[in-house]
N, C-alpha and C positions, 0 to 999 in steps of 0.2 A: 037434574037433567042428565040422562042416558047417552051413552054413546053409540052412536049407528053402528052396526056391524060392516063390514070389510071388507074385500076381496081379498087375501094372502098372497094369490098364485097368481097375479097377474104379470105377462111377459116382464114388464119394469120394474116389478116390487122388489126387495129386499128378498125376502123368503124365496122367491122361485130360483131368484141370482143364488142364494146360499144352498138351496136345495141342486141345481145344478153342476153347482160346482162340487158337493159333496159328493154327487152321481159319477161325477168326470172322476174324479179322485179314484172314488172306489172300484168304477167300472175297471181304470187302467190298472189299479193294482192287481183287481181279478183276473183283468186279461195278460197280467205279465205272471202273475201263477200258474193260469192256464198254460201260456207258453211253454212254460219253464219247464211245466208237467210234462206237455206232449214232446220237449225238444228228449226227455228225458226215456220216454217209452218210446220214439224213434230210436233213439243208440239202442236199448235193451232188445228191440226187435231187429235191426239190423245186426247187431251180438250173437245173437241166437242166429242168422240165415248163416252166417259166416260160418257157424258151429258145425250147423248142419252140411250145407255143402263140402267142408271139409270131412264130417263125420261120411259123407256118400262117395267122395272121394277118394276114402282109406278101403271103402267094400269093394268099390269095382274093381280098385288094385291086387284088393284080396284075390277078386272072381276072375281076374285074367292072368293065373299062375303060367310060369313056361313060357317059353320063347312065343311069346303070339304068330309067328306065321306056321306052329304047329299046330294050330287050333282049325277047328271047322269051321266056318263062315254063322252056320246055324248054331254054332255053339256060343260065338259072340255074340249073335244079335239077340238067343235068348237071355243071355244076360244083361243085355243093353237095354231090352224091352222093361224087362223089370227093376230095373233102374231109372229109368227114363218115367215111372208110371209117378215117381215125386212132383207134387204140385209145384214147384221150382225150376224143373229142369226140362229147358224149352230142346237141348241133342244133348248128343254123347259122341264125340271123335276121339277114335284111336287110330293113331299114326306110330308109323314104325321109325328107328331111330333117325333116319332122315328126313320126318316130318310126310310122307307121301301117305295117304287116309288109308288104314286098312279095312276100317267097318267103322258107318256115319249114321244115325238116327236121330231125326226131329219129330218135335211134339207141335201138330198143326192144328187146330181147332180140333183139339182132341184125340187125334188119330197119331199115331208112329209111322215115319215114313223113311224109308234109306235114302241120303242123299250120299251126293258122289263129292262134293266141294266145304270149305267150308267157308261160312259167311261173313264177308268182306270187313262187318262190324267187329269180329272176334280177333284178338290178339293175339298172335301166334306166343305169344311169349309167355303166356299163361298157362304153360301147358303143365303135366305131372308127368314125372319119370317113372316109367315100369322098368324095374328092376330082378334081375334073373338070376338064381344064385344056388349052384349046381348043390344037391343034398351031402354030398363027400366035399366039399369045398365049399371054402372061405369068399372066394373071388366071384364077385359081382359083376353082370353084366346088363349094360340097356340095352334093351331091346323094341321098346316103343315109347312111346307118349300118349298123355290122356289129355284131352281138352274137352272143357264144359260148357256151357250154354245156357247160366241162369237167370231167372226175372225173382224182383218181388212184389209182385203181384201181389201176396198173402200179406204182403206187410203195409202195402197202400189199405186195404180194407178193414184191417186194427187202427192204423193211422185215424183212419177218417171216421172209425167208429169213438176210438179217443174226444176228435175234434168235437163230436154230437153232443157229448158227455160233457166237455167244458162248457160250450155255450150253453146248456141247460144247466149247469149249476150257478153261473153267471146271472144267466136271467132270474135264476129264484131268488140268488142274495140281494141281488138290484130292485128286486121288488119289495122283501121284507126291507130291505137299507131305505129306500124312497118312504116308505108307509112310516117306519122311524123317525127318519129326520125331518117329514111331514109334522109329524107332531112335536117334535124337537123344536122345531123352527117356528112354529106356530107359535108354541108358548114364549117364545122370546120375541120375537116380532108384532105380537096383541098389541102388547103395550104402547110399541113404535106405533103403531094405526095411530091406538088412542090419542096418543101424543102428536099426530098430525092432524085430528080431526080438532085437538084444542088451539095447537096453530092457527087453522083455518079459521075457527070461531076466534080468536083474536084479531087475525086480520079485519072481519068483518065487524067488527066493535061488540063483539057479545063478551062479557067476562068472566059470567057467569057459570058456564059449563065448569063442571071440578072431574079434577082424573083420581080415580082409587085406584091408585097402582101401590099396595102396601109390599114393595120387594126391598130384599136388603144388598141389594148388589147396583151397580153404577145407573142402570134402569129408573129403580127408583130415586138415586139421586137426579136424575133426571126429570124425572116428574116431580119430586121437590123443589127446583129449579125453574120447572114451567110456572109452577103456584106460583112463586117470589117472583116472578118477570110479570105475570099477568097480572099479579096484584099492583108492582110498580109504575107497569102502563097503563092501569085504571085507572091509578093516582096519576101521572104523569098527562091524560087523555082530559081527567078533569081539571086540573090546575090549567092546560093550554084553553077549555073553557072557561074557567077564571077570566085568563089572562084576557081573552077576545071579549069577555062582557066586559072586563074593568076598561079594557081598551076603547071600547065604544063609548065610555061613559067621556074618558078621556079627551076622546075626540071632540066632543058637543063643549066641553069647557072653554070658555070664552074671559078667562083669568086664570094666572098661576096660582093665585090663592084655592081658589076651588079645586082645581086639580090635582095640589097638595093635601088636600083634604080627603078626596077618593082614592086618592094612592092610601094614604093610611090606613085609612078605613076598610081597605082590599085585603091589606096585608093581617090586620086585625083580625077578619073574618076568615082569613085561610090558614094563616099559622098561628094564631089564638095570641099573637102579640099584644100586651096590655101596655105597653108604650111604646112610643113613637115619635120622630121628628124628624126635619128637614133640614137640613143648613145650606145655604146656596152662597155662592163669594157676593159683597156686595163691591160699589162703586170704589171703596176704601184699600179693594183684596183682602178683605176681614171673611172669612168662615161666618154667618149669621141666621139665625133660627129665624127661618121663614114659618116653618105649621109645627107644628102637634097636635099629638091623639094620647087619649083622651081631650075631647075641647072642654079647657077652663075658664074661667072668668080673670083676665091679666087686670092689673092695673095700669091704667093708664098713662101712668108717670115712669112707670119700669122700661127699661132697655131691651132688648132681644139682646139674647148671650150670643156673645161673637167669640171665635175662635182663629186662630195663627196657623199657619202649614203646621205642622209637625205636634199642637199641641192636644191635648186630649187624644180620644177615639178617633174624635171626628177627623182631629188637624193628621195622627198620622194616615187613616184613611188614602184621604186627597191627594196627600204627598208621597203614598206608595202607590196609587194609587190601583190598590188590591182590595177583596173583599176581607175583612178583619174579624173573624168569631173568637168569643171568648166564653168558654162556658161559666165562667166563676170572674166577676167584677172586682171584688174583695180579694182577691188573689192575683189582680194585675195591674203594677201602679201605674199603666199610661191610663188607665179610667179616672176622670177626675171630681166625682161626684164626692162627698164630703162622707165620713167613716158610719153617720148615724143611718145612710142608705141602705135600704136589706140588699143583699144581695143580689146580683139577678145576674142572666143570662143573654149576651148580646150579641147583635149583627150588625155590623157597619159594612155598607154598598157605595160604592165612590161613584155619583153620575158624571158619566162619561161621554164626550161628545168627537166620538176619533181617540186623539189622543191626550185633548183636552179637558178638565176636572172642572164640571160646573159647580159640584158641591158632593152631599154624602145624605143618604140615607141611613139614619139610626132606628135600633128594633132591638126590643129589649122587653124581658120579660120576671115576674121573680123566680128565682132560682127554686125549682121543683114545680112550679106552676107551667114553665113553658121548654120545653128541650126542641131545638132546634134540630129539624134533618138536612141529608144535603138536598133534595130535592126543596127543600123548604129555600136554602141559600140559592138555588138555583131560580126559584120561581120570582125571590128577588130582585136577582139581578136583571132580569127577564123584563119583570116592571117597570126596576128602574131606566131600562133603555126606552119604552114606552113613555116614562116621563120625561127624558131628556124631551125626546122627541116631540114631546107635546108642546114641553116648557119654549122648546126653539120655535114651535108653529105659531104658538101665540105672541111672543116676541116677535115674530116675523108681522104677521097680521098688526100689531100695533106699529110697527115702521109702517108698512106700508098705509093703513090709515092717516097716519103722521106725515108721509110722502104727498098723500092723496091731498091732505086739506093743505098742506103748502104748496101743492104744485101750480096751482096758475100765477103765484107770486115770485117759484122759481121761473116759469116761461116768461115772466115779463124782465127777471133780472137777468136770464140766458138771450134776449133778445136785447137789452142791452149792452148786456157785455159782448155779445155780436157784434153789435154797430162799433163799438170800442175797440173789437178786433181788426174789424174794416181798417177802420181810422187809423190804428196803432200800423198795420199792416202795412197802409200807404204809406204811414210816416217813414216805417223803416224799410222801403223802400224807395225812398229820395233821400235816405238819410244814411243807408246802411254804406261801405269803406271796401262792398265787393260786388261783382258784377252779378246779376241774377237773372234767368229767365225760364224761360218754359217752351219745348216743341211740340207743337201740335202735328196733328195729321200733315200729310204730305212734306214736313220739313220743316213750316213755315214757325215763326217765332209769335208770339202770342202778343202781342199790344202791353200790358201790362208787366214790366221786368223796372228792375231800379235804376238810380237814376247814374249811381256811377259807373253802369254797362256803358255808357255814352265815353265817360272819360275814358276805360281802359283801350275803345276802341276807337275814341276819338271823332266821334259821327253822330250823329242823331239820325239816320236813317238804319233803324234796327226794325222799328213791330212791321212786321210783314215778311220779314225778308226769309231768306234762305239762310239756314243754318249753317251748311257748308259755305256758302258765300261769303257768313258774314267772319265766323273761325278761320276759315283757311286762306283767305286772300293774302296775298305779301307771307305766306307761314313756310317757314323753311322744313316743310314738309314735303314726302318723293306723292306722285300721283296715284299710285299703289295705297298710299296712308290713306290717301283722301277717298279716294272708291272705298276701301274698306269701311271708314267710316258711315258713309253713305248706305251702303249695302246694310249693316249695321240699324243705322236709326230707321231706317224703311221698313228692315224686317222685326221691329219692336213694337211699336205704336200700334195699340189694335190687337196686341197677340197676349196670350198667356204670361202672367207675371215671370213665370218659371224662365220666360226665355231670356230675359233682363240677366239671368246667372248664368246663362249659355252662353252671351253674346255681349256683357260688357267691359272685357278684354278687350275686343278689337275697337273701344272709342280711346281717341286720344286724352291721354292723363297729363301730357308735359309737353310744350315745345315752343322752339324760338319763332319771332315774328318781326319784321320789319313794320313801323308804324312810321307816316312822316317820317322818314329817315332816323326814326328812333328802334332802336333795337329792344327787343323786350321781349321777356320767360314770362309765359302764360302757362297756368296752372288749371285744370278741367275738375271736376268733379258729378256727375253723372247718377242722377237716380231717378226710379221708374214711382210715378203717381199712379198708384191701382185704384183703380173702381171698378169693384166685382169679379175681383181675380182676373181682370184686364188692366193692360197695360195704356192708362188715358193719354197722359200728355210723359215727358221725357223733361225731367229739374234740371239745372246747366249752373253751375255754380262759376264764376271765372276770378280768378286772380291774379294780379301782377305781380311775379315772384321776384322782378329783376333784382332788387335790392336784395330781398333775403338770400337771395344765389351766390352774390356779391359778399355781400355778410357772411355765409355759409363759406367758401372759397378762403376767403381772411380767416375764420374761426379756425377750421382744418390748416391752413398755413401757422397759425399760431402753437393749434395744439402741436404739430408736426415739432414747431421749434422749440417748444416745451418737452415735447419726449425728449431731443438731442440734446436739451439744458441738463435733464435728469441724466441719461446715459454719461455723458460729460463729467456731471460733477462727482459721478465716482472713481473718477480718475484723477491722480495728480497732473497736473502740467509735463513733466517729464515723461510718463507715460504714456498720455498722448500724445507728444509730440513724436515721441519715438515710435507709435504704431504711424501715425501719418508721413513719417520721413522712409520708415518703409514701405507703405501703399502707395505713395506717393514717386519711389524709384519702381515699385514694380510697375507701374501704369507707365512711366516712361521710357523703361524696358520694352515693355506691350505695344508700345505706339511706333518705338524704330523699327521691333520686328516686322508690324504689320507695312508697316509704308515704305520697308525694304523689297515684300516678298506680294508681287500682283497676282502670282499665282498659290494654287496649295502649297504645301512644304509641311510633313506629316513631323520633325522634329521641332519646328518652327511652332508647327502647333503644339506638340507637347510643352513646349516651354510658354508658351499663353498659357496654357491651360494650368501649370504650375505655378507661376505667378500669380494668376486670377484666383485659384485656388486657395494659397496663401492668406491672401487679402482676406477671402472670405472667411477663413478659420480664426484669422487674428480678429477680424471683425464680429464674429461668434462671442472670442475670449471676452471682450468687453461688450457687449452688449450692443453692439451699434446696428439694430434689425433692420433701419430702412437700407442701408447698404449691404448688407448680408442677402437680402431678397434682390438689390438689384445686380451684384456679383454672381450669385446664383441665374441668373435670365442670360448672363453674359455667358456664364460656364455651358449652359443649354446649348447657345449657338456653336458653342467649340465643340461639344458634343455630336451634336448632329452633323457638324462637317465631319469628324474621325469619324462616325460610324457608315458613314455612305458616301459614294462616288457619286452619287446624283445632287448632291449638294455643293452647290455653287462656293470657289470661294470668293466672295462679296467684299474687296476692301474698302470701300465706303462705308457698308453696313457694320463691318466690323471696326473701324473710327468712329463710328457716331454711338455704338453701345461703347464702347471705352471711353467717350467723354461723357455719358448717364454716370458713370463709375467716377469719373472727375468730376461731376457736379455736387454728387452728392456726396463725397470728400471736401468740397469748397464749401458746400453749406455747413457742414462742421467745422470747416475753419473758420466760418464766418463767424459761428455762434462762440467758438473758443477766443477769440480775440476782441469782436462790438457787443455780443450780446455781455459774454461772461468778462470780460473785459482781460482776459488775463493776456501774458505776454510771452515772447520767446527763450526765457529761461526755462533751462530742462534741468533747476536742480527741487529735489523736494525741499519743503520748508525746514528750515534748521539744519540742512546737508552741507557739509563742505568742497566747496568748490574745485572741480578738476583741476582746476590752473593752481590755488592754493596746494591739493594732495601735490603733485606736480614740482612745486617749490620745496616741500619737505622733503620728497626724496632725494633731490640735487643735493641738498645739504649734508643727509647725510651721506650720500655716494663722497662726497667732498669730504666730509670730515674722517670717513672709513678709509679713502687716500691718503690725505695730510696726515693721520693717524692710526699706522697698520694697528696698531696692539693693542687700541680699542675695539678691534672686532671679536678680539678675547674677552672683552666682559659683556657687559647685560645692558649698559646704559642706555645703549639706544635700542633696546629689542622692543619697551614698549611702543616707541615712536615710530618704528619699524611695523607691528602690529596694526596699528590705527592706520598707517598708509597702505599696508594691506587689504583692510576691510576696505578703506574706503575706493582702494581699485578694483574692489572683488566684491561676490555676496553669493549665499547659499546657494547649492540648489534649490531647496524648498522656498529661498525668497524668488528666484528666477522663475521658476514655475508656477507661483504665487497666482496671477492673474487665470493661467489655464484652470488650476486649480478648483478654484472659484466660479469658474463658467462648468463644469462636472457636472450638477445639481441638475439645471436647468435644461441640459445637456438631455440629460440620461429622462429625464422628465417628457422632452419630449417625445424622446423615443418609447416611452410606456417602459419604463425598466426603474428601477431604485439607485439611488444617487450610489455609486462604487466606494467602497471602502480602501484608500490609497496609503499606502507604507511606504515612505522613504528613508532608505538606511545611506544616506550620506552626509553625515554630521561633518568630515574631514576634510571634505570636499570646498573647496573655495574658487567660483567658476567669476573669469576676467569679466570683467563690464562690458569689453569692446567683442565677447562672442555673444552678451545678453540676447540680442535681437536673434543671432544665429539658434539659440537654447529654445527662445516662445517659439519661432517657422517651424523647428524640427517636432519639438514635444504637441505642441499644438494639433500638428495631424498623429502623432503618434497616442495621445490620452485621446484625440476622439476617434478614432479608428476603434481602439479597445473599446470604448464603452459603444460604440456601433455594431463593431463585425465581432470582437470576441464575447463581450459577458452576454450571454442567452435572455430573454424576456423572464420575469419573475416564475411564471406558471410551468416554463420549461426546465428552471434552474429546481425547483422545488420537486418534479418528476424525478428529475436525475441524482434528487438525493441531496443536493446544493444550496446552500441557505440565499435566499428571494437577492439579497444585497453582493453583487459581484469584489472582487478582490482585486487589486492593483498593486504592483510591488513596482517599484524601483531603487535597483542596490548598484553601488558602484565598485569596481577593480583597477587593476593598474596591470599593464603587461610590461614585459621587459624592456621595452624598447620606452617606457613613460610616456605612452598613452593611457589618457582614461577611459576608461571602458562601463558606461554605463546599459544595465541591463532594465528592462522595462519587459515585463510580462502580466498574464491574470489569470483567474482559475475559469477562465468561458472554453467552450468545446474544444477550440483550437484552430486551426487553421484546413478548409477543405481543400485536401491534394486532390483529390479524382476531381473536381470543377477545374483544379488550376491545371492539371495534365490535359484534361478535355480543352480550355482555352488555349495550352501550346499548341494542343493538335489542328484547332484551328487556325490558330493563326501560322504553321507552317515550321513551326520551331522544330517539333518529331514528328514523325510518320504513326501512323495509326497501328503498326506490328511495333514499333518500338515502346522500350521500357527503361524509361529514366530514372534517375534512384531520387528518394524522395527532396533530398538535399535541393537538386536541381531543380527539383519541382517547384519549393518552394520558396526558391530563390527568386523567380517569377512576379514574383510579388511587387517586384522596384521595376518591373516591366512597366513603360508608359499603357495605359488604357486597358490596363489589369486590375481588375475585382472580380471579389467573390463574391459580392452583394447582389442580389437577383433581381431588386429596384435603388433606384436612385431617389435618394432624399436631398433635403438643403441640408446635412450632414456631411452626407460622403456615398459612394456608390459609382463616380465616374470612372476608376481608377487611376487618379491622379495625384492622391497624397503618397505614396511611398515611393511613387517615382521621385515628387519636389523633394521628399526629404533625404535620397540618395544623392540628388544633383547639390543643394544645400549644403553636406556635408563633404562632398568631393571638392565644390569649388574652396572650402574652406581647412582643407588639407585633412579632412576626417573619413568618415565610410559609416557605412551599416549593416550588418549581417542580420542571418537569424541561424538559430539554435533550435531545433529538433529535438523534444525531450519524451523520454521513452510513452507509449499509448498504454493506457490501460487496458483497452482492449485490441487487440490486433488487427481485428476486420474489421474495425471503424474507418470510413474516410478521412475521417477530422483525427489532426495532429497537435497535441500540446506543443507552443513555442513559447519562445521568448527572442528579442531584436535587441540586438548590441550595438551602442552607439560608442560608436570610436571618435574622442577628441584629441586633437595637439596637445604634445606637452607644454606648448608656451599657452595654452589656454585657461588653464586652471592653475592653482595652489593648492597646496595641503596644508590644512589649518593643524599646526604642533601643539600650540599650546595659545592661549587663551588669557587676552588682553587684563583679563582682573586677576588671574592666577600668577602671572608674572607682575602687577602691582602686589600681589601680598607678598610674591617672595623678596 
């Protein structure tokens, strides 16, 4: 079959496009040669006018020897005339050395004519000097000027004869170049035709047409290319006719068995497969040969071979479930056919139903008899989705068959298990333990509700009634509730299910009712009965919660006294009672001040606000949260008075939160003494007794009198020792409890538990300042891990490992105080915040400059922080004020220290705070109760 001949040149082919553009190419290159040619013979012809006019302007100079005003007028002009006869030169002015015209000629449409002026266009500046120069003499003189008057005229008419010349050579090469790459292009582009007209014929299902395109360059691989695509989708066009007759046949099957049979038997006749089988899962999940091809003659008595996920062809199939080729049996031990098998060549198809493995197509052939393609794998897999598909139609068709001849046995056991439901239905509604009904149209309650809706409301007039009437009567609910409701069930009933989720917020879910002078918590539950995406009737569930309220009320008082039993029992007896004997004076501190002062009093309040403060830090250290939260509510109100003048001060309001603060103080007493049974000894188990240390001392003060010159030996240093510890103890045991609240501390605040150093081994701090050591350090370790170590993510920017640092070392000054220092490696302390707070509050003036010392002295200012929110932490500025007042009344102080900035212009200032104690507060541990047993 021939191929049609072509158009090449049509506006959208290829050829005219390439032919085109060849032309543009070439044209432009001609036309920039051209250019270049004529830019080239312009200069050459302008070269040459320039020559010449100079060459005419050397003669006339020649021809106007001597002083020009000795000349004759006709002697000038005949030399002007034949000068002036050059096709160039439009006059000729000669002026004298002042520029005034001596003799003037222009060249007018031909003619020479004297003019008197010269023309307004000519530059005087152009003129040539006539030069006069005596024959006995050197000495040169001017005597006039020559000015000219030329065109090129001559060289516009070579120009444009040039220009004629190019676009004729132009046009001849564009013609022979066109008729060129006419055929150029042709020969390359044939083929391209060719090769669309076999397109075409494939589109339209002919496959027949063949291309002779024998070229050895990409062309022809391209037409070897069409061959291999047209033969594929010939193969490809008849396999999907395969595939639609095997399909119809499939269709009309009215058993899996048959259908298993024409599946085989399809693939036999398309890929010359000479065996064949089926396996589908049975009832057991056993893999089991359903068909085979070739049909044999089975004995009767024999099994169908069944197979396991994973085992054989078949079982890993299933279980991968991928299509599995193997070209060579005998060379892959998951085949498990027996070694006397010839070889052969196999496909395993896993039928797949989604994602589910009904079983596996097997297809095998002997080795050299049958070589599988992938179009061959593919035509399988193809099938085998046809036979799922079948396998499920006919299985479907037997259910429903199956459905068909039981159903009117079902309708008579769905009718009555109906009647059974009725019955059951009624039962459990005179039977059910909560109230139930249903709202109909207009409000009204539907006849039909159970029977202990009677008891909860106490009535037998419910079916009919109004639903609002029958809920809210006696219901300690505002009239606002009850409209809303109303408006609510009105606008339900009758309407879009969707509005049921709009609108059933506004019904009531919980509320109190008077019944018979019985008080009682009603409980609602509310849902919409749809029929047909409408809203029929409104479900009303009711229950009497009063009891579980009751119950719930006691459960939560229980747990309450359970957490305070846990807080509690991590505490010695001595330890609490020493946190509660000083919570216990600061609240009765709090209560003189207040029911002395009816009006504000701004130091008054700082000293609440310390004391309140206190409580809640010490209540922090142990753990005691429900009085930490309500310490915290109290510190609020003191807040809000320091910060404004519009805030009343309220003494009533402030005695009735100071005794929440004493309650819930009493209910730890409660629990510390009935629940946990223990009693008012404040020593630990196994301590010895203050009044015993007490008696040791006496004695030996006693026996170190009666006997000066035993104070020269050692005898009593050990006994001396042990009355020591037992009047004194670490710092590190003092701090012990803060210590231990850190973690939890720093947890909340999203930061990592601080790493604390304490270098005071020698340090021996008195029992009776212990309480003074927890108030002060208490705001000073949580201040640090608040205001100074920075959040993990900020300390890690800055170069700083995620875990903050805490040191505290002790000193001694001259005078035997001790001086403990407390610092940490956080940013430091913000000066520009704290001078910004002096400035407001009135301390400097906004041109003054205080040096940073002062600045940061500020700090022990009451209602001074740097903290930009307020937590249950710290943030009011009230801990460094408590812990200046603290230490002052207890004959000690607190500074801070200023340590050099790493960077200059930073706000923030490394410190560290020196706690100054009394020398009758502490000891110095010398030497060490076992060390003086050895010697």
């Amino acid at each position: 079959m021939s191929l049609p001949e072509t158009d090449i040149l049509k506006i959208n082919s290829i050829s005219f496009k390439l032919i085109s553009i060849a032309l543009f190419i070439t044209t432009s290159v001609l036309c920039g040669l051209g250019f270049y040619g004529y830019e080239q013979t312009k200069q050459r012809l302008n070269e040459q006018l320039s020559l010449e006019i100079d060459h005419l302007t050397k003669r006339l100079l020649l021809n106007l020897p001597g002083p020009v005003w000795n000349f004759e007028g006709s002697f000038i002009a005949s030399t002007l005339e034949s000068e002036a006869a050059a096709n160039f030169i439009q006059g000729i002015y000669v002026l004298n050395e002042k520029g005034d015209i001596i003799d003037a000629i222009e060249k007018r449409e031909e003619k020479l004519n004297k003019v008197e002026e010269i023309p307004a266009y000519l530059d005087s500046k152009d003129t040539k000097d006539i030069i006069y120069q005596e024959a006995d003499s050197d000495e040169q003189n001017l005597v006039g000027k020559l000015l000219l008057d030329t065109n090129d005229k001559h060289v516009r008419i070579l120009l444009e004869a040039e220009v004629e010349r190019i676009i004729i050579q132009i046009a001849a090469l564009n013609g022979i170049l066109l008729v060129l790459f006419a055929i150029a292009i042709r020969r390359m582009t044939r083929p391209l035709s060719d090769l669309k007209t076999v397109a075409a014929s494939i589109a339209e299902g002919d496959y027949d047409l063949e291309v002779a395109i024998n070229r050895q360059d990409e062309i022809g691989e391209l037409a070897e290319s069409f061959e291999t695509m047209k033969t594929g989708i010939k193969k490809k066009v008849q396999d999907l006719r395969d595939l639609n007759n095997t399909g119809d046949q499939l269709a009309l099957c009215i058993d899996s068995k048959t259908a298993l049979e024409k599946t085989l038997h399809a693939l036999s006749q398309h890929a010359g497969v000479k065996f064949g089988s089926v396996y589908l899962y049975n009832e057991n999940n056993l893999l089991e040969l359903q068909s085979f091809y070739p049909p044999k003659i089975i004995d009767s008595e024999s099994q169908p071979k069944k197979f396991e996920d994973g085992e054989g062809i078949v079982g890993h199939c299933v279980k991968s479930a991928e299509v599995i080729y193997i070209p060579d049996t005998s060379k892959d031990e998951r085949f498990v056919e027996g070694n006397e098998q010839q070889p052969r060549s196999l496909i395993c198809v896993p039928l797949k139903d989604g994602k589910i493995v009904m079983g596996a197509l097997n297809l095998s052939g002997n080795l050299g008899d049958v070589t599988f393609e992938g179009s061959d794998v593919e035509y399988a897999e193809t099938l085998a989705r046809q036979l799922v598909t079948t396998i499920k139609n006919i299985r479907m068709r037997e259910t429903i068959e199956d459905q068909n001849r039981t159903l009117e046995l079902k309708v008579q056991e769905r009718t009555a298990e109906l009647a059974q439901k009725n019955y059951d239905m009624q039962g459990m509604l005179h039977n059910m333990k909560q109230g139930l009904f249903t709202v109909v149209q207009d409000g009204q309650i539907h006849p039909e509700y159970s029977s202990f809706l009677e008891s909860v409301f106490e009535t037998s007039h419910i079916a009919g009634r109004n639903v609002i009437d029958l809920l809210f009567t006696n219901a300690n609910v505002g009239s606002n509730e009850i409209d809303q409701n109303l408006v609510a069930i009105s606008a339900l009933i009758g309407e879009d299910q969707m509005m049921f989720e709009f609108n059933s917020h506004l019904l009531a879910k919980e509320y109190e009712c008077e019944i018979n002078d019985k008080k009682k918590i009603l409980s609602l539950d509310w849902n919409a009965i749809v029929v047909d995406d409408e809203i029929n009737k409104l479900m009303v569930t009711v229950r009497d919660i009063t009891l579980l309220k009751e119950l719930e009320h006691e459960a939560a008082n229980q747990k309450r006294e359970l957490y305070m039993i846990s807080q509690l029992l991590k505490l010695s007896e001595r330890k609490y009672l020493d946190f509660n004997t000083s919570a216990q004076n600061f609240i009765i501190e709090n209560r003189k001040l207040i029911e002395a002062n009816t009006d504000r009093n701004d130091e008054v309040l700082a000293s609440l606000f310390r004391n309140m403060h206190t409580i809640k830090g010490n209540a922090r250290t142990f753990g005691f949260v429900q009085l930490t939260d309500v310490v915290h509510n109290v510190e609020t109100t003191y807040s809000d008075i320091r910060k404004s003048d519009d805030v009343a001060w309220d003494q009533n309001q402030l005695l009735e939160e100071l005794q929440l603060v004493e309650d819930i103080l009493q209910e730890y007493q409660n629990v510390h003494y009935n629940v946990l049974g223990r009693g008012d000894s404040a020593n630990d188990s196994g301590a010895i007794s203050e009044e015993l240390i007490d008696k040791i001392q006496n004695c030996i003060n006693k026996v170190q009198q009666e006997f000066p010159a035993i104070k020269e030996k050692a005898f009593l240093q050990p006994l001396q020792l042990v009355v020591d510890e037992a009047h004194t103890c670490s710092l590190e045991e003092a701090l012990s409890d803060i210590i231990s609240s850190l973690p939890s501390i720093a947890t909340e605040l999203g930061k990592r538990s601080p790493q604390l150093a304490i270098n005071a081994s020698d340090v021996r701090i008195n029992n009776d300042v212990k309480d003074l050591i927890t108030n002060v350090f208490s705001h000073l370790l949580r201040n640090s891990v608040d205001h100074g170590i920075e959040l993990p993510e900020e300390r890690v920017a800055s170069g700083k490992p995620q875990e903050g640092n805490i040191y505290i070392n002790t000193t001694n000054d001259d005078a035997g105080h001790l001086l403990i220092h407390i610092g940490d490696d956080g940013k430091g302390i913000n000066l520009e915040r704290l001078k910004a707070k002096g400035i407001e509050d009135g301390k400097w003036q906004q041109d003054e400059a205080p040096n940073d010392l002062d600045v940061a002295m500020l700090i022990f200012e009451s209602g001074v922080s740097t903290k930009e929110q307020v937590s249950s932490i710290s943030g009011r500025g009230v801990g460094m004020d408590a812990v200046r007042q603290f230490l002052q009344s207890n004959g000690g102080d607190v500074s801070i220290n200023l340590l050099e900035k790493s960077d200059p212009e930073s706000p923030f200032a490394p410190f560290e705070l020196v706690v100054t104690l009394s020398p009758n507060s502490y000891k110095m541990a010398t030497n060490k109760l076992t060390d003086t047993a050895a010697a």
